[in-house]
C-alpha positions as CSV (number, residue, x, y, z in Angstrom):
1,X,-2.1,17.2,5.8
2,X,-5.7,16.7,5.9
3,X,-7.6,16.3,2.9
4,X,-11.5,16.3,4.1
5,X,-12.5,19.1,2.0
6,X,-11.5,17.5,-0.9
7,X,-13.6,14.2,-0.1
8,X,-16.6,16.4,0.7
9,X,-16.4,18.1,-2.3
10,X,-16.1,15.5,-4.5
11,X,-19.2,14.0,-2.5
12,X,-20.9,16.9,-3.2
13,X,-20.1,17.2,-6.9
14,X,-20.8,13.9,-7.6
15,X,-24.1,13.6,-6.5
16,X,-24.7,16.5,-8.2
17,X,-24.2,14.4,-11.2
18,X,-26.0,11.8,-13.0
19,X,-22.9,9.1,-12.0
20,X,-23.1,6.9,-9.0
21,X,-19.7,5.6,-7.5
22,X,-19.9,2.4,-9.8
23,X,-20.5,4.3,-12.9
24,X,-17.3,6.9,-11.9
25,X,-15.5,3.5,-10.4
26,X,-16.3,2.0,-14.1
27,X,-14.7,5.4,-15.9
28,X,-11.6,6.1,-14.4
29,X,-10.9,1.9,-13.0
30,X,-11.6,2.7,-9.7
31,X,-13.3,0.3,-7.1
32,X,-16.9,1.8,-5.6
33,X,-15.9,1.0,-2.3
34,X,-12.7,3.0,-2.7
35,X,-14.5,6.0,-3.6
36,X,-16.9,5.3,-1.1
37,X,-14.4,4.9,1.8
38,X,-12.7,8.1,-0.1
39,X,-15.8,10.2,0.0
40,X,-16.5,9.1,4.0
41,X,-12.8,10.1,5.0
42,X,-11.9,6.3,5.6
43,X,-9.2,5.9,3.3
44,X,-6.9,8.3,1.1
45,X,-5.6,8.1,-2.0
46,X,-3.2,9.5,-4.0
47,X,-3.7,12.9,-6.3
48,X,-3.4,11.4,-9.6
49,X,-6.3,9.1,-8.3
50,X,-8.6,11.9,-7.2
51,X,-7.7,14.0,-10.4
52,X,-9.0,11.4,-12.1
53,X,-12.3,11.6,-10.4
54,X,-12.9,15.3,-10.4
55,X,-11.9,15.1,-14.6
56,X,-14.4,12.5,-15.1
57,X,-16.9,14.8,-13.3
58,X,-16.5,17.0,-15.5
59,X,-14.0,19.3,-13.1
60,X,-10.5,20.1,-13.8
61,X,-8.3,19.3,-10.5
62,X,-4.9,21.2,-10.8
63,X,-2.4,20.7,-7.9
64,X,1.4,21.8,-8.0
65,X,4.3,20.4,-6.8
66,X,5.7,21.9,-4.0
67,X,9.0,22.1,-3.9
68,X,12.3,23.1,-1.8
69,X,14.0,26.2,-2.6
């Protein structure tokens, strides 16, 4: 499942705050270049990561889990 939208919007929503990728690295113990790499569709990371980042933005992230009926 692709997940670009999500990196783009947390792109977006972070540079429309006043914190870079250190300072939101810093806050939720994160590496800069993860979030970078992240944000640039490189790399992908697990939900409880990314929550992390869109609470710390000031966003709440809310994904289910799907399961098998």
């Amino acid at each position: 499942m692709s997940v670009h939208w999500l990196s783009v919007e947390l792109k977006t929503l972070r540079k429309e705050s006043p914190l870079s990728r250190q300072a939101l690295a810093s806050l939720t113990g994160s590496s800069a270049s993860t979030i970078s790499n992240f944000e640039e569709g490189k790399t992908q990371v697990g939900f409880k990561t990314v929550e992390k980042w869109f609470r710390e933005l000031g966003y709440e992230f809310d994904l289910h889990e799907i399961e098998k009926k």
